[in-house]
N, C-alpha and C positions, 0 to 999 in steps of 0.2 A: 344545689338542691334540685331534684325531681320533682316535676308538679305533680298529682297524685290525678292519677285516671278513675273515672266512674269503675266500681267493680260491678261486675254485676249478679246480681241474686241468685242464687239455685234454687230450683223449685224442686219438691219431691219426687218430680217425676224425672229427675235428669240420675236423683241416686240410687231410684231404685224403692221398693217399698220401705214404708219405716218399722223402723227393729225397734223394739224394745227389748231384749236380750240378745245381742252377740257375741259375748265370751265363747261359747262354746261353737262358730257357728264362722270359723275362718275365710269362708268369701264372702260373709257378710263384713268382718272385719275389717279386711282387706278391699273392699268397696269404700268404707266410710275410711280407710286411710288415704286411701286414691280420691274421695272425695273432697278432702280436706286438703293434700296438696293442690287438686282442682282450683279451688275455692281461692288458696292461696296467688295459685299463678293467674288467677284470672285477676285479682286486685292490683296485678303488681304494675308498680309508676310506670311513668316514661322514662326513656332513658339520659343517663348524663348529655350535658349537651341541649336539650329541649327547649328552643327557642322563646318559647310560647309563656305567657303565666298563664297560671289556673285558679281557681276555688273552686274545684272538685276535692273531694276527699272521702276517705273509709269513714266509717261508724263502728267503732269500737270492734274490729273485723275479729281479731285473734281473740277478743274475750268472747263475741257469741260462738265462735267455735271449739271453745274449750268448755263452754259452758254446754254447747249440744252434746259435744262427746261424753260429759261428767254424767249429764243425764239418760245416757246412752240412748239418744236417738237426736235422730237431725233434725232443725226446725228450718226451713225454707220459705221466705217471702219478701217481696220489695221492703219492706221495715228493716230488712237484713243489711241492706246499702243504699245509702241517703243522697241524696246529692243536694250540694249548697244552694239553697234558694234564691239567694241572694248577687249569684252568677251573673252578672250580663250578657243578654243575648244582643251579638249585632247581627245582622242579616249579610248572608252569606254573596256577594258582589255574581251574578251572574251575565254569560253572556259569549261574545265573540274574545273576549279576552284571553280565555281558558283555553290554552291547547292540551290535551289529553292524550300521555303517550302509553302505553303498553311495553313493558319489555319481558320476554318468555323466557325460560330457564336456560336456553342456548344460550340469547344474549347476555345471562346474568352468571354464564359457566365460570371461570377465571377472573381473578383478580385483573388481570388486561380489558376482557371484557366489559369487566361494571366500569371500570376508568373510562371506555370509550362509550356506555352511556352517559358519564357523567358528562361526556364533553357534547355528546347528543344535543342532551339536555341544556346546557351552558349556550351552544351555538343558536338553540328556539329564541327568534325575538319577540316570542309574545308575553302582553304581559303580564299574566298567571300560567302558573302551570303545573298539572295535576298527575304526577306519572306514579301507576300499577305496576307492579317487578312479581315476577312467581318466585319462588325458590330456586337457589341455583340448581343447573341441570344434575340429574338424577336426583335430588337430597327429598323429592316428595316421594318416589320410591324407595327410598333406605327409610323413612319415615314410618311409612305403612308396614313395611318389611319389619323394624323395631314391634311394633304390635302386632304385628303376629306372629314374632318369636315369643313375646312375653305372655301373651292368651293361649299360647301352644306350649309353655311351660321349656322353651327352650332358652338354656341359660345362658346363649351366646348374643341375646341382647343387647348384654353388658358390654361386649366390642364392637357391637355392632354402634352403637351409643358412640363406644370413643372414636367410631370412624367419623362419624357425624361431629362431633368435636373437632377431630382433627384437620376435616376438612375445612372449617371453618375459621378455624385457627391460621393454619396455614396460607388461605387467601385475605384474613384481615392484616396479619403481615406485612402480606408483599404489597397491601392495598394503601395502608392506613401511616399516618405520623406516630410518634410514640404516645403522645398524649390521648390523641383518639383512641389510640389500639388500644388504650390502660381503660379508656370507658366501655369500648366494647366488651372486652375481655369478659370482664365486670358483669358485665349483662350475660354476656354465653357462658359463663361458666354460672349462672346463679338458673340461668335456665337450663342446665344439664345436670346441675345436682337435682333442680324438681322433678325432671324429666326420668332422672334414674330413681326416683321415691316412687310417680307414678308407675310406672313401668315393672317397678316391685313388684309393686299391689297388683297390679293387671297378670303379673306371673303369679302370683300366690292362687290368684281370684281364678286363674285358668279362662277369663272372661275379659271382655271390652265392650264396654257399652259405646253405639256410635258416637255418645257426645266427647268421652274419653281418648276415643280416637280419633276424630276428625281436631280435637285440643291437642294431640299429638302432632299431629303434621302438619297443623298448622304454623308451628315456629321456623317452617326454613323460609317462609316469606317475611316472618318477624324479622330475619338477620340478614337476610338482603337487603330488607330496605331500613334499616341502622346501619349498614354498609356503605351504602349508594347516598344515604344523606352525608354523613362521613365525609365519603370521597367529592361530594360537591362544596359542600362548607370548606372543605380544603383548599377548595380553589377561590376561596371570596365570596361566595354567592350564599345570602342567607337561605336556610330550607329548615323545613322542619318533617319527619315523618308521622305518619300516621295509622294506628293500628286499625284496621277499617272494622274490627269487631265491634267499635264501637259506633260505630256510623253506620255501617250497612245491615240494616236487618231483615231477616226473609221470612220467611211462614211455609215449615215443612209442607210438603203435601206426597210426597212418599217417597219410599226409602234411598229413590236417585233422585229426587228431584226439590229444588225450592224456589217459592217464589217471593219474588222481590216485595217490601212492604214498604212502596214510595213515601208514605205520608211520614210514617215514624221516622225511616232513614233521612228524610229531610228534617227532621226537628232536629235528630242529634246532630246532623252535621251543624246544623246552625250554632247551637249549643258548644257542638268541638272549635267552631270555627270563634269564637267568643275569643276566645285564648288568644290577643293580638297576632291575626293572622300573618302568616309569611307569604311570599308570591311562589315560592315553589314548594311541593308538599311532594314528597313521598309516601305512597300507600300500598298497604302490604294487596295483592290480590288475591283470588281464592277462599278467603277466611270470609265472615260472617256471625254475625250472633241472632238469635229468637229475639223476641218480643222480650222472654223472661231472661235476656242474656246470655243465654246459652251460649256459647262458643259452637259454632259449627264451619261448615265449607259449602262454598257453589259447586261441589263436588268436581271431580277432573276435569281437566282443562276448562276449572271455572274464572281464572283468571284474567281472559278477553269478555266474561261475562258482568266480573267486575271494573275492569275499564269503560264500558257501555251503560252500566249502570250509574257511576258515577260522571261518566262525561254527562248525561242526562239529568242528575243532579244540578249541577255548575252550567248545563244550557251551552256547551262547550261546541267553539269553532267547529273543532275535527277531534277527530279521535283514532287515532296512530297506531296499528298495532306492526311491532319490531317482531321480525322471524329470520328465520336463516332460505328463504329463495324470495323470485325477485317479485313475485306478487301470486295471484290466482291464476293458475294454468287452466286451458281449455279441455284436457284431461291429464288425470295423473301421466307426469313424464318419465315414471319408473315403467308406465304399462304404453305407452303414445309414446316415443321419441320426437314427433313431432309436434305436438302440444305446444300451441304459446300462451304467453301471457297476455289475461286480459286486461285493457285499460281500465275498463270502467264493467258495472255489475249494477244492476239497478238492486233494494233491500230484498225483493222478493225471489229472485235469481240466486242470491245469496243463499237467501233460507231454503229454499229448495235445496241446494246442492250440500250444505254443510249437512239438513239432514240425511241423502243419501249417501254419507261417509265421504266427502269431499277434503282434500283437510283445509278449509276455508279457515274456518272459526267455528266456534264454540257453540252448537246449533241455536241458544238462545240468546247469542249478541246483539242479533238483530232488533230484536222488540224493543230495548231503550231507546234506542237512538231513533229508531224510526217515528213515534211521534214528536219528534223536534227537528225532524230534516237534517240533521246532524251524519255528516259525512264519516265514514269508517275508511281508511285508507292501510292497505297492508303493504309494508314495508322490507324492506332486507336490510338488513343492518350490515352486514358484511360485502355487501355492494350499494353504497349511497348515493350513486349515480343513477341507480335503476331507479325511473317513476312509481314504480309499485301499482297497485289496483286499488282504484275510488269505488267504494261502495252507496250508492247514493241514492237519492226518491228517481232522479230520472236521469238519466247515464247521458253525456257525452258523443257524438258520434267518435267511432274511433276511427282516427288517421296517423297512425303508427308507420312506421316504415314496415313493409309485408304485412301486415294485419290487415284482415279484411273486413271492407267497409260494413255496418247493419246485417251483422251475422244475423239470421234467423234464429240459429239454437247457438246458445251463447258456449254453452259446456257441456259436458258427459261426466257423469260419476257413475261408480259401480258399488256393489255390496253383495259380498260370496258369504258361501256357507251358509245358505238358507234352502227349509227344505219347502215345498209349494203341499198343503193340505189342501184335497179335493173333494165338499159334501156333496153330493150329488142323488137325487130320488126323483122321480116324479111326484111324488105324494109334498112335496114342497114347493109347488108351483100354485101362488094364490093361499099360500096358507100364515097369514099372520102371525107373527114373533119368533120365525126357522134363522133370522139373523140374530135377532134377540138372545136366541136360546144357544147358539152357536160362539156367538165372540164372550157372552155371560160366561160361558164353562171354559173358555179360554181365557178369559182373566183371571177366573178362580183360581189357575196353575200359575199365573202370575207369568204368562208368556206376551212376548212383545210382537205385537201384528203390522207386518212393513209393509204390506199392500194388499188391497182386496179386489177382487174381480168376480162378476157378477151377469152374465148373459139377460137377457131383456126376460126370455121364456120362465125364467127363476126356478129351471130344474137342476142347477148346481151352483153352490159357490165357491169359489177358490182362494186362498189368502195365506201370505208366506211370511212365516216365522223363522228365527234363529233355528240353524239343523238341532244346536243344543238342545233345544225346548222341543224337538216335533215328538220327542218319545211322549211326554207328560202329557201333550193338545191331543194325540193320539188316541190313548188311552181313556181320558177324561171323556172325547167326544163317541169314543166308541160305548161307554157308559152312557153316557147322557143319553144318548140315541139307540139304546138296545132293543127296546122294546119296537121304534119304528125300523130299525134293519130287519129284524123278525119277521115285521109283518110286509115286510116289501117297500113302506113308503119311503124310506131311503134305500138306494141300491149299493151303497160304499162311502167309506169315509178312503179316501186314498191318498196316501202319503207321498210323495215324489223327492228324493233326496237328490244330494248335488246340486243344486240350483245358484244363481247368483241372477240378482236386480242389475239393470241399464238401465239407467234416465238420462233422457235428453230433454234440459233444460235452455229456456229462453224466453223472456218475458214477449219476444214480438213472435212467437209460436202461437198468440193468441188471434186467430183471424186470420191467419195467412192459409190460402188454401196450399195442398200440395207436402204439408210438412211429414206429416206420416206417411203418407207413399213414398216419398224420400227415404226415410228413414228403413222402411221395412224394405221396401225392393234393395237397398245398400244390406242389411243384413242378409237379404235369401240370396242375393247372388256371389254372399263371401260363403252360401249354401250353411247355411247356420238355422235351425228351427226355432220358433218362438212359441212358446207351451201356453203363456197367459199375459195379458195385457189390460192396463187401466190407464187412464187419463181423467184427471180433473176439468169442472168444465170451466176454471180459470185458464185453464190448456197452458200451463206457464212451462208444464213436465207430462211426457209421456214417457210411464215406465213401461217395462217389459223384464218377464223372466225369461230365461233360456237355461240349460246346463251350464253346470260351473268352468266344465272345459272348452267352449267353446265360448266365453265370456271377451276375455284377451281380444283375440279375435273380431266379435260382434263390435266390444269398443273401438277398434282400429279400421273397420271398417265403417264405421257411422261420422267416428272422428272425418275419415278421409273423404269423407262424401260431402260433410260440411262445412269441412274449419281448410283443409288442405286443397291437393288440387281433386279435379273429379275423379281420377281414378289412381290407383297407385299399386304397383305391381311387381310383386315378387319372383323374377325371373332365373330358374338351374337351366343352363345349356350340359346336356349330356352330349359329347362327342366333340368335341373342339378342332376337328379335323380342317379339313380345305371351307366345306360349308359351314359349319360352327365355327371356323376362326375369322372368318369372311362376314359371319353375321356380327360378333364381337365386336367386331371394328365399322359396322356401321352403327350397331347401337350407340358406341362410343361417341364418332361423331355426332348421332343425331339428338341426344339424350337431351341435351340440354337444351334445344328448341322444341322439343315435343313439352318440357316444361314448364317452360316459359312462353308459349304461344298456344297452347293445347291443352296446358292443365293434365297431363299425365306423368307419373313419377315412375319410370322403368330404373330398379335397381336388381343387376346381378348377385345374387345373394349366393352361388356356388357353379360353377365349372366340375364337370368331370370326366376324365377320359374313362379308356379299359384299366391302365392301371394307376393312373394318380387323381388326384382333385385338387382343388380348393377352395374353400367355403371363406363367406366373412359374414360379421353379423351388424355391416349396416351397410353393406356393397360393394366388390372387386373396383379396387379402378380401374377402369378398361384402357387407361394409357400404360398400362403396367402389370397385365392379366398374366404375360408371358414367364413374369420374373417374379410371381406373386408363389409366398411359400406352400408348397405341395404335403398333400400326404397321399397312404396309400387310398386306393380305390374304395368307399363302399357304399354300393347303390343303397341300400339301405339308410343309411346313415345320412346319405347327400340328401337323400327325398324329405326323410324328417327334419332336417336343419333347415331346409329351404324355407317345408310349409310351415313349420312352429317356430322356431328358433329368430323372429325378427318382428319387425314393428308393421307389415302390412299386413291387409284383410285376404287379397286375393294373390294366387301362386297361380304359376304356368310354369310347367316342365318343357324344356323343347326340345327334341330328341333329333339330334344330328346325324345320326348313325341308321346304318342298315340292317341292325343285329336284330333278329327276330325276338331273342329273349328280352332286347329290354319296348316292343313291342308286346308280348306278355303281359306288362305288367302296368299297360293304358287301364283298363277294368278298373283293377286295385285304386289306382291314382284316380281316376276319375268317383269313385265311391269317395273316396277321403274329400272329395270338393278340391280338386286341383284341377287347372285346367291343362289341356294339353295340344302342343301345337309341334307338329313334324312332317317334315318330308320323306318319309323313313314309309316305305311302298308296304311294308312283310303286314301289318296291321290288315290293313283293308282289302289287302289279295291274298291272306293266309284261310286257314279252314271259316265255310259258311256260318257256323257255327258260332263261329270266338267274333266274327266281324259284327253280324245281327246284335249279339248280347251287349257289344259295344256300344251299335248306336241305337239300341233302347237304353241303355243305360245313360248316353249322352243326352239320348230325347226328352226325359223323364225329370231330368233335374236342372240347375241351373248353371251346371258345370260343362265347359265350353269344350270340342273335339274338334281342331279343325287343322287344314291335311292338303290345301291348295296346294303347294308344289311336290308333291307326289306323282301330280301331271302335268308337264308342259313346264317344269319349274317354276317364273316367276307369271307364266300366262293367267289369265282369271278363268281356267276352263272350267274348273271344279263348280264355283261360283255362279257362274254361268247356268251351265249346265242343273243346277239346284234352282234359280232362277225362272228358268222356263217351265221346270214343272211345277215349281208353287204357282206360278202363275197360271196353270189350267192348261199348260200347251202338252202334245203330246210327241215323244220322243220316237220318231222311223229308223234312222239311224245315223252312227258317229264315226266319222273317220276321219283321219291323222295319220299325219308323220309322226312320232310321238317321240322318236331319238333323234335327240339335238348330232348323234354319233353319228349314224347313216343316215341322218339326211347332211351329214355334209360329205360323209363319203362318195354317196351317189349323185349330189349335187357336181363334186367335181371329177366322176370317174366317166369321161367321155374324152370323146378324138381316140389318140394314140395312148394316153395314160393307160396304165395297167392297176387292176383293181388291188392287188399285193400294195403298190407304188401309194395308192393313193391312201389306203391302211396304215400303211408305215409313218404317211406324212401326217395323220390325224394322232399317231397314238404320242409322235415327236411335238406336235403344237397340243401335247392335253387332254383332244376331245373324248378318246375314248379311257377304259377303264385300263388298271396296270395290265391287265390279261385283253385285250380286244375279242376274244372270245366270247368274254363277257356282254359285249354289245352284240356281235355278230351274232350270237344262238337264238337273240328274239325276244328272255326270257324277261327281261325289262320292258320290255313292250309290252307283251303278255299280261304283268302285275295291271300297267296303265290301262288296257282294255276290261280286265276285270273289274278293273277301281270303276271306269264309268260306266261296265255295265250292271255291275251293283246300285249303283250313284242311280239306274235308269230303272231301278226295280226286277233286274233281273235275278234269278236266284242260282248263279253260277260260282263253279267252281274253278280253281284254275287250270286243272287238270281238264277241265273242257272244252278249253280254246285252243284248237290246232294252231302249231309254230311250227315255218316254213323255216327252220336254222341257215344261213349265210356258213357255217364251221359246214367246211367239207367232212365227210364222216372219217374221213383217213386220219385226219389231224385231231379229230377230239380226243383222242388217248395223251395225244402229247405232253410231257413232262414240266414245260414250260411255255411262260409265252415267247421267249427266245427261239425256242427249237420251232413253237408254230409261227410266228411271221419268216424263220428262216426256210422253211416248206412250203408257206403257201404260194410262192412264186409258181410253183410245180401246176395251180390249177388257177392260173390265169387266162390259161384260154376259154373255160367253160363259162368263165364272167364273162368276157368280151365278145363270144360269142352271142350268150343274149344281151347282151347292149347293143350288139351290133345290130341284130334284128331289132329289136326296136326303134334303134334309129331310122333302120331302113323302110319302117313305117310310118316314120313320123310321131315316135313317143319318146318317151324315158322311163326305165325304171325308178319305182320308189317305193321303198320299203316302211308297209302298211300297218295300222290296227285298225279292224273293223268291228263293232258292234252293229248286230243287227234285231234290233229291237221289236223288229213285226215277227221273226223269224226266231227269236231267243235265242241267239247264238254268238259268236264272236268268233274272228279268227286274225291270225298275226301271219303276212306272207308280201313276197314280192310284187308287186302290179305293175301293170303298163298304162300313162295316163298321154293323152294326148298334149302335143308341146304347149297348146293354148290354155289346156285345164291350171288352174291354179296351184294345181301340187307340180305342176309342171316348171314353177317360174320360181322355186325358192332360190337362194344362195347362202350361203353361207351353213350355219349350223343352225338355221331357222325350223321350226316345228309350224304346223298348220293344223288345221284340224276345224271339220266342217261338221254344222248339226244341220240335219233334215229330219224336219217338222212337220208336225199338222200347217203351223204358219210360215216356218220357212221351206215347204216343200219344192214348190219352182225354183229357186232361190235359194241355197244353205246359208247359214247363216255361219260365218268364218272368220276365225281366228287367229292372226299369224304373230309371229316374232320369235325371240331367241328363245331356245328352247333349252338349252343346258350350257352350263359356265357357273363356277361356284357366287358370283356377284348375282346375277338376275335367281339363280337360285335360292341364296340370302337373302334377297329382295323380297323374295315369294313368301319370305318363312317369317320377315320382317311387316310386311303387310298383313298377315296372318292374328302378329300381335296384336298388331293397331286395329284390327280388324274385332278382338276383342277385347280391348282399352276402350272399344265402341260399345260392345255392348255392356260392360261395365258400368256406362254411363260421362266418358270421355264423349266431349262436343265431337260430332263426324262435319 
């Protein structure tokens, strides 16, 4: 026998007004038929199996509803359903005893899965225990979907109904013994015939009233948890489940929202708990009833809200909530790949984040548990190794392996698709109830307001709503406010679409100086704008809007500034050549002590030559760059995948090459907030023009240009040189050896050598270009004299610096560089002759570039330096290069070392990075 459950009462207002004639009047009919199977399912027992006795019982149920319909119309009130007076109340055991688990539709998907809560459940050795099941995964959506075929008058409810049968059928099967499966059976199929009576009515009626529908979807947690008691009673262990509709009662307060009625909800549990209680209860989650019984829901994803409301009934240990990852991430891992898991969360960190769309829990879980200290702990069920995340009054320090210690900001959550409305007047500055009257006509449309923002002056205020709703907030405020746009006191209501929220949450954000500066300087230099910003002065959350497309983005850089290392960096080498492969392979080496000692993350996210590439979207491995699968070239394509297509904030392009065109397209890249970093000369010595608009454009934003080995390869001349005039000195002039090529030519073209001899031997060891022409003409010099006389404030072009060419004029036609080193033996003597005179004076030649800064001018040509002069004493393929100052005028201030070789060259262009990995905000 089933012990008979309290029904509870309809009140008039659940059916709708009262009819006195509905013969003629079919969705009134079809209401009171839908009301009467209501009526019905709401009385009906517990099911077979029901551990528990009772003396709850009906009042004569089916005669007063045969007698309201005889009299055609419904009578509704507590006299409708009585309950035994004579019931014993025992008082409900509270306390540490009570563990409290949660299990969500994931974990209650398949017949395997409920089997592996029941052993969940089986292995808790506490001893009571109170576990919440949703409905299995998807069946609260087929649910809702059922009522709105049948209020939409679409007649495939009817299968849609037997899918919902079938599923359930088919996992109490594979789940249940025979004798169990013959009670369940029993039960689901008596609630599928009411279910297709109602659902009639609701298609006849073309209408659903909420209480009709949320008694709809209510049943996939009924048969989960007659499922899960089932599967546990099978293994020995007494349990009994529990319809919470009649325990949990709430008190609408509108049309998404209810709130819990502690006082009542504890009488009835007392009352339910009478019925010799068991030590394990199963209770359905999400469902709920009124005061008057109503059957209702904690609306979606209210099921964590009914575990926290009940663990706070029972005063319960912990309260468990079972999901499929392994706890609370420091940001979504679909948008952060680098996101971990947090240990601990103290309640208000919580609440913060779940309601800026985190997917924490349930945004109102929090509030039960919190006054009783009562721990919320989020779990994974499919990894029950993983510790999960303690939600608690005061967190833990965490000491995890890699977790870092007393984060400041614990997490980041976002919320897109919101558009930012802007009142803005001066005739609203000082003028009492312009807020009042402003969020008033916004509630009136029934839109939901996620942040406000309000300048001290009070000549405008901001505040962002759902995009869906800014047509309705629009409109209404452009009404509301017609008469003051008219007259000038407001200047605009202005609408901003696109938008999405960033908050950065953290309970120790409270009082720590420095956090927002953190915060904003990591967004401006992933070059990301920030349109509007609030802060509470609990400061637990500073939000900020931005554009929806630069969201990603903003998160991944806030993330890496606080939770990861300090900087982290999205690295395309274009040109993979001698210098690009040469850098490759120091990155490779160096990557992983930069760190792991430095806090910088350099990951190659694409390679591309002239005609092939390859991209990856979470890093090349550079022990394997060479053999990594190609496609065809497309600068296009590589640039986009670099800067969007991956999980950091900031990108640098490095351009390896000498190709003017992809010089070009530094502007472009650096407008996008890319930074860019090359040895690649065409840029900075091409038209005055395209160079200036560069570095205004470099100057102006937070996007990084830098270009050191373009002179002197890995030397710090550039640097330098920038150097002495931020610091107030002023520049007379600059000279250099500046080709690593002739200065080792002319370093070793003395005695008997012959300058052909010594050519040959430079182009066989490397140092010069595949044409040595290419060195000899000057015209690489040239670019580097232009570079620092730009660099010095000059306003030259390159066409203006005379170049003394080393190519005899006979040879520059020549067909190759074969035929020209096979000729130029022919004008060996006119070299040796001036070497010879210089020797005979006591010099050497060395082939110069000169800036002459008092004078505006520059030139590229052969000099005679005295053997003791410094440019006198190089060897090898060493570059030098002297600045005379206001301060070092007696005295040049000089710079020597290698000056060309693809290593010190890479070096240069490696330094470059790190150089802004620094200003990034990487420790220097």
């Amino acid at each position: 026998m089933r012990s008979m459950a309290m029904s509870p009462p309809v009140p008039a207002a659940v059916l709708g007004r009262r009819y006195t004639h509905f013969s003629d009047d079919p969705i009134s009919a079809s209401h009171l038929f839908a009301s009467t199977i209501f009526l019905q399912s709401c009385a009906r027992s517990k099911p077979v199996g029901w551990a528990c006795g009772g003396g709850l019982r009906i009042s004569c149920f089916s005669k007063r509803v045969k007698r309201a319909i005889s009299n055609n119309h419904i009578l509704a009130s507590i006299a409708d359903v009585s309950l035994d007076q004579t019931t014993e109340i025992s008082k409900v055991p509270k306390g540490d005893m009570w563990s409290v688990h949660k299990f969500g539709g994931t974990c209650m998907g398949t017949a395997k899965r409920i089997q592996n809560v029941a052993e969940i459940i089986l292995q808790d050795s506490s001893e009571r225990k109170l576990v919440i099941v949703s409905a299995m995964s998807k069946v609260t959506d087929m649910m809702y979907n059922l009522v709105y075929k049948a209020q939409s008058r679409d007649g495939s409810y009817v299968s849609a109904l037997d899918d919902v049968f079938e599923k359930h059928l088919l996992t109490a099967k594979e789940l249940l013994d025979v004798d169990d499966l013959e009670g369940f059976l029993s039960l689901l199929h008596n609630d599928i015939s009411n279910l297709k009576a109602m659902l009639r009515a609701i298609y006849i009626a073309g209408h659903a009233t909420e209480s009709f529908s949320d008694f709809v979807v209510g049943h996939g947690e009924l048969w989960s948890a007659q499922m899960l008691s089932y599967a546990i009673k099978k293994n020995g262990k007494p349990c009994c489940w529990m319809d919470t509709r009649e325990v949990l009662i709430v008190d609408p307060s509108s049309s998404n929202q209810v709130d819990p009625n502690y006082v009542e909800s504890e009488k009835r549990l007392e009352k339910w708990f009478a019925q010799q209680p068991p030590d394990t209860i199963i209770a359905t989650g999400f469902i709920a009833s009124t005061p008057q019984n109503i059957p209702t829901t904690l609306k979606r994803d209210g099921s964590d809200f009914s575990a926290a409301i009940l663990g706070s009934l029972v005063r319960a240990r912990q309260v468990t909530i079972w999901t499929d990852v392994d706890g609370v991430f420091s940001a979504d891992p679909r948008k952060v790949s680098e996101a971990v898991i947090l240990r601990t969360l103290s309640y208000q960190e919580a609440w913060e984040m779940s309601y800026f769309g985190a997917n924490v829990l349930h945004p109102r879980t929090i509030i039960p548990v919190m006054k009783y200290n009562i721990p919320i702990v989020i779990r994974n069920i499919f990894n029950l190794s993983a510790p999960g995340t303690m939600i608690c009054q005061q967190p833990q320090k965490e000491n995890g392996e890699g977790m870092i210690l007393e984060s400041v900001v614990k997490a980041f959550a976002t919320i897109d698709n919101l558009a930012l409305v802007n009142v803005e007047g001066t005739g609203m500055a000082g003028v009492p109830g312009t807020a009042s009257a402003i969020f008033g006509a916004v509630k009136d449309v029934g839109a939901n307001v996620i942040m406000i923002s309000q300048a001290s002056s009070e000549h405008s205020i901001c505040f962002a709503v759902p995009e869906k709703e800014v047509k309705a907030v629009a409109d209404v405020l452009q009404s509301k406010f017609r008469q003051a746009l008219d007259a000038g006191r407001l200047s605009q209501v202005e609408v901003i679409h696109n938008c999405s929220i960033l908050a950065a949450v953290g309970q120790k954000m409270a009082s720590t100086p420095g956090v927002s500066a953190t915060l904003f300087d990591a967004i401006a230099k992933a070059n990301i704008n920030v349109r509007a910003i609030a802060q509470g002065c609990s400061e637990y959350n500073i939000t900020i809007v931005l554009k929806q497309d630069d969201c990603v983005r903003a998160l991944r850089a806030a993330h890496s500034r606080f939770y990861l290392s300090k900087t982290t960096l999205a690295v395309g080498v274009i040109g993979p050549g001698l210098i690009g492969s040469t850098l490759l392979d120091q990155l490779r080496d160096q990557a992983a002590v930069l760190k792991e000692s430095f806090n910088i993350d350099l990951r190659v996210m694409g390679i591309s030559g002239s005609k092939n590439m390859m991209l990856s979207y979470s890093g090349i491995d550079l022990t394997k760059w060479r053999e990594h699968q190609k496609e065809k070239a497309d600068l296009e394509k590589f640039v986009r995948h670099v800067h969007e297509n991956h999980f950091f904030p900031n990108t640098v392009l490095v351009d390896c090459t000498a190709d003017s065109d992809i010089a070009n397209h530094y502007c472009d890249w650096l407008r996008k907030g890319i930074h860019v970093i090359t040895p690649n000369k065409k840029a900075n010595s091409g038209p005055l023009d395209r160079y200036r608009k560069l570095r205004k454009l470099q100057r102006k934003s937070y996007t990084h240009y830098f270009y050191e080995a373009t002179v002197g390869a890995g030397l710090p001349i550039i640097r330098t040189l920038q150097g002495l005039l931020e610091t107030g000195d002023k520049i007379l002039q600059i000279e250099g050896i500046f080709s690593g090529t002739l200065s080792y030519i002319f370093n070793n073209f003395k005695g008997t050598r012959t300058f052909s001899d010594v050519v040959s031997e430079a182009k066989k060891a490397g140092y010069t270009e595949p044409d040595p022409r290419d060195d000899l003409s000057g015209s690489d010099v040239a670019r580097k004299v232009i570079i620092l006389a730009r660099e010095s404030n000059l306003k030259l072009e390159l066409s203006d610096i005379p170049v003394q060419s080393l190519v005899p004029e006979q040879l520059r036609a020549c067909s190759s560089a074969e035929e020209f080193l096979q000729k130029l033996p022919n004008f060996d003597d006119d070299f040796s002759k001036e070497q010879n005179d210089a020797e005979a004076k006591g010099e050497v030649l060395r082939y110069v570039g000169v800036v002459d800064v008092v004078n505006n001018k520059g030139v590229v040509e052969l000099r005679r330096y005295k053997k003791e002069h410094p440019f006198a004493q190089l060897c090898g393929s060493d570059n030098i290069i002297a600045f005379t100052t206001q301060r070092y005028k007696d005295q040049p201030l000089i710079i020597r070392g290698p000056g060309a070789g693809a290593e010190v060259t890479a070096g240069g262009v490696f330094s470059d990075i790190l150089r802004l990995a620094s200003y990034l905000g990487a420790p220097s």
